[in-house]
N, C-alpha and C positions, 0 to 999 in steps of 0.2 A: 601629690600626684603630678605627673609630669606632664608640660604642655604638651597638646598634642599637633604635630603638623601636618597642614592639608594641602597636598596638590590639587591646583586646578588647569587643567590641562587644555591648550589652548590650540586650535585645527582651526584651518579655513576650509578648502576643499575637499574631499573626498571622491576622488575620480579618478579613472587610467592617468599613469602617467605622463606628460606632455612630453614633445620632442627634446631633447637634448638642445641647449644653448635658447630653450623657451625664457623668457623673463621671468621671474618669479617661481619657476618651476619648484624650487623648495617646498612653497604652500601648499602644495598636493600629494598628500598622501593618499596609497592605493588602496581601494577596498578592503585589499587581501591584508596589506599591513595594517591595517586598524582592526580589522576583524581580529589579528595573531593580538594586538595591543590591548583590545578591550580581552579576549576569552586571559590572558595573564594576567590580567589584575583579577581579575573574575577568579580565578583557580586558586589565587592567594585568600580569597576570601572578601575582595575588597568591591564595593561598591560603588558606583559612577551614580553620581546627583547633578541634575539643573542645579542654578545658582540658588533657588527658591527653596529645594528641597537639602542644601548643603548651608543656610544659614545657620539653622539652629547649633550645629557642630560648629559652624565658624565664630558663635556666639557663645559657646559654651555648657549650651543648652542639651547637647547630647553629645556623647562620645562611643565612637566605630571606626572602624576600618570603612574609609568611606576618599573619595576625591569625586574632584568637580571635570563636568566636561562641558566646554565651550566651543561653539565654532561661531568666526567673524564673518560680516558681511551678508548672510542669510542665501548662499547658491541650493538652486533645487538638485545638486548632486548630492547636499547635506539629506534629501528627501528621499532621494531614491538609493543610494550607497550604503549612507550611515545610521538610515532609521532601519533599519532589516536587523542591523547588526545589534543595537539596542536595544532593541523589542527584544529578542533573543535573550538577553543575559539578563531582562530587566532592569534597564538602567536608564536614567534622565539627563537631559541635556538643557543647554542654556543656546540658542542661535538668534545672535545678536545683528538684528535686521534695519537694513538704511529705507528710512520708511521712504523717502522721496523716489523710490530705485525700485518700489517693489516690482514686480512682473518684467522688470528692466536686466541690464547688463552691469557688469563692472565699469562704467564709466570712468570712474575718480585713476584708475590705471592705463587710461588710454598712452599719455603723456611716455607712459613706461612701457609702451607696446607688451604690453600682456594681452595676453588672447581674450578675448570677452566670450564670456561664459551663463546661461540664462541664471539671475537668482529667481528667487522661489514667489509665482504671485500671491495672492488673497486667498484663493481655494487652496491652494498648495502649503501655504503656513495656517491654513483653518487645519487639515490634513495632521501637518507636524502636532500641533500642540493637542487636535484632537488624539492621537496617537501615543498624548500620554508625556510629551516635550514642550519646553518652553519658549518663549519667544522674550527677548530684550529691546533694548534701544541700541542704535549704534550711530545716531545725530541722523537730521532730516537728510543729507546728502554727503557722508564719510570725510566730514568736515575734521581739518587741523586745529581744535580746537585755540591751541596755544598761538593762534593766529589770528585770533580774530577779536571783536569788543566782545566787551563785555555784555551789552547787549545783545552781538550775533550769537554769542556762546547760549544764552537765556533760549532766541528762538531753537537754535539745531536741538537743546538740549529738551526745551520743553514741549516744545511743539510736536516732534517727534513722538515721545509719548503720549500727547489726548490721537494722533493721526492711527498709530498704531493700537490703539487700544479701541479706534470707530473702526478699525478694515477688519480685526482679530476677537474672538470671542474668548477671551482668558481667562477665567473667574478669577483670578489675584489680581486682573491688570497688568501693564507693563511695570515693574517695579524693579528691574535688573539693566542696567547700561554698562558698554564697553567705550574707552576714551581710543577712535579712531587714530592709525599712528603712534598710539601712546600718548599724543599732544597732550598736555593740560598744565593749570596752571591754577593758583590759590582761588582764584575768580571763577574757573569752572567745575572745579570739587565742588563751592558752592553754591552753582549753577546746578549740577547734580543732588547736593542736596535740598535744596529749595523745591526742587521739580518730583519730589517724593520717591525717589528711588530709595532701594534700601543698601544694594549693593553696586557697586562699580569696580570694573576690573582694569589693569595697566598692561602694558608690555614689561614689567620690571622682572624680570629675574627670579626666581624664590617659588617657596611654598609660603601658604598662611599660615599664620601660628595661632591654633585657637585661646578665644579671649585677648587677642596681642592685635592682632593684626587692623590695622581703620578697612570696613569695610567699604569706604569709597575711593579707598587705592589698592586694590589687592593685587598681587603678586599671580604672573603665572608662568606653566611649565610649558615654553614652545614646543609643539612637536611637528617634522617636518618630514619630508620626502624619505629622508634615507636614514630616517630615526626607526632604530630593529626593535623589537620586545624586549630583547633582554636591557638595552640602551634606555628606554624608556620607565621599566624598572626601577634604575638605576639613579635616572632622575627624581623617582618619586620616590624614594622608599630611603635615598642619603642624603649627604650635606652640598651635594654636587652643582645643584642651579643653587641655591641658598649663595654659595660664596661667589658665586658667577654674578651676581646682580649688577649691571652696570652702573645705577643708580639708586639710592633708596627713594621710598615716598616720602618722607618728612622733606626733601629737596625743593619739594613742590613748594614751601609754606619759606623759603630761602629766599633775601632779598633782589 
């Protein structure tokens, strides 16, 4: 039987488009184009999983037409945009939240003049996950992980999750983390593991390949502003981000 490979597909914003020559304007995709992106996987037959409910596949444990859907940083456009569109098709997500920032702005972007945009507070992610969607870790404050001790890695890493798991009513817990930047490094994979996570996702390139894949470096598919359905497709369904990968994760573990 052939391994099977899994996109996990990776969104920040979900909101009108920002003005032309906006910072960051990439990370925002418009309603409309994620609505056309999720009903085309939808119509192939394929399913959208939280991280939570896309391990067993990622572990071998069950095999479909199925991909993950993640959004970074926890914005309440994730709330009002992207959960309409979900509920719809019945599909799950993973929105990995900077517990020190909840009810707050994008701060960690100021430096890059991006527009500060509300993320989602306490009643607003009770909401999400009531709603059938999950909630992750994404470090106490969107910390560069690969920057800091080994120690500070421990707090962003663990702390983060007992914080979010007193503000959020999750029955699994927090047990899903995103590495901020993609920073990381052999010290904070096992910062990540130590802190009971089960999965962690990268900025790397690729699909996962189930049974193959470490789930505390998983691979995902960016999808940005001016990424169409049929483009999207294309990433999940070939070899097209697979050979794109800028780095592998075994790098991490590199002297």
């Amino acid at each position: 039987m052939s391994l099977q490979t899994i996109p996990i597909l990776m969104y920040h914003q979900i909101d009108a488009e920002p003005p032309k020559g906006s910072p960051m304007r990439g990370l925002v995709v418009s309603p409309k184009t994620f609505s056309r992106q999720m009903t085309a996987l939808k119509l192939l037959g394929y399913q959208g999983k939280s991280m939570g409910d896309l391990l067993p596949y990622l572990n071998g444990e069950k095999r479909g037409k199925v991909f993950g859907i993640t959004f970074d940083d926890g914005y309440e456009n994730n709330l009002r945009c992207a959960l309409p569109v979900l509920k719809r098709h019945g599909f799950s997500s993973t929105c990995y939240v900077v517990a020190n920032q909840v009810g707050k702005t994008n701060s960690w972007d100021l430096e890059r003049g991006v527009v500060q945009v509300p993320l989602m507070n306490a009643l607003q992610l009770q909401a999400w996950v009531d709603a059938g969607q999950e909630i992750g870790s994404h470090t106490l404050n969107h910390a560069n992980l690969d920057t800091l001790t080994e120690t500070e890695q421990a707090i962003e890493i663990g702390q983060s999750k007992t914080q979010l798991e007193a503000l959020v009513q999750q029955k699994s817990g927090v047990q899903h983390f995103c590495y901020p930047y993609g920073g990381l490094n052999k010290t904070a994979v096992q910062s990540v593991k130590s802190a009971g996570y089960l999965t962690a996702t990268t900025t790397v390139r690729g699909r996962a390949v189930q049974g193959q894949s470490d789930d505390l470096l998983l691979p995902r598919v960016l999808v940005s502003r001016t990424t169409t359905w049929m483009q999207l497709l294309f990433k999940c369904l070939s070899r097209y981000e697979d050979k794109r990968a800028v780095n592998h994760p075994s790098d991490v573990y590199a002297p």
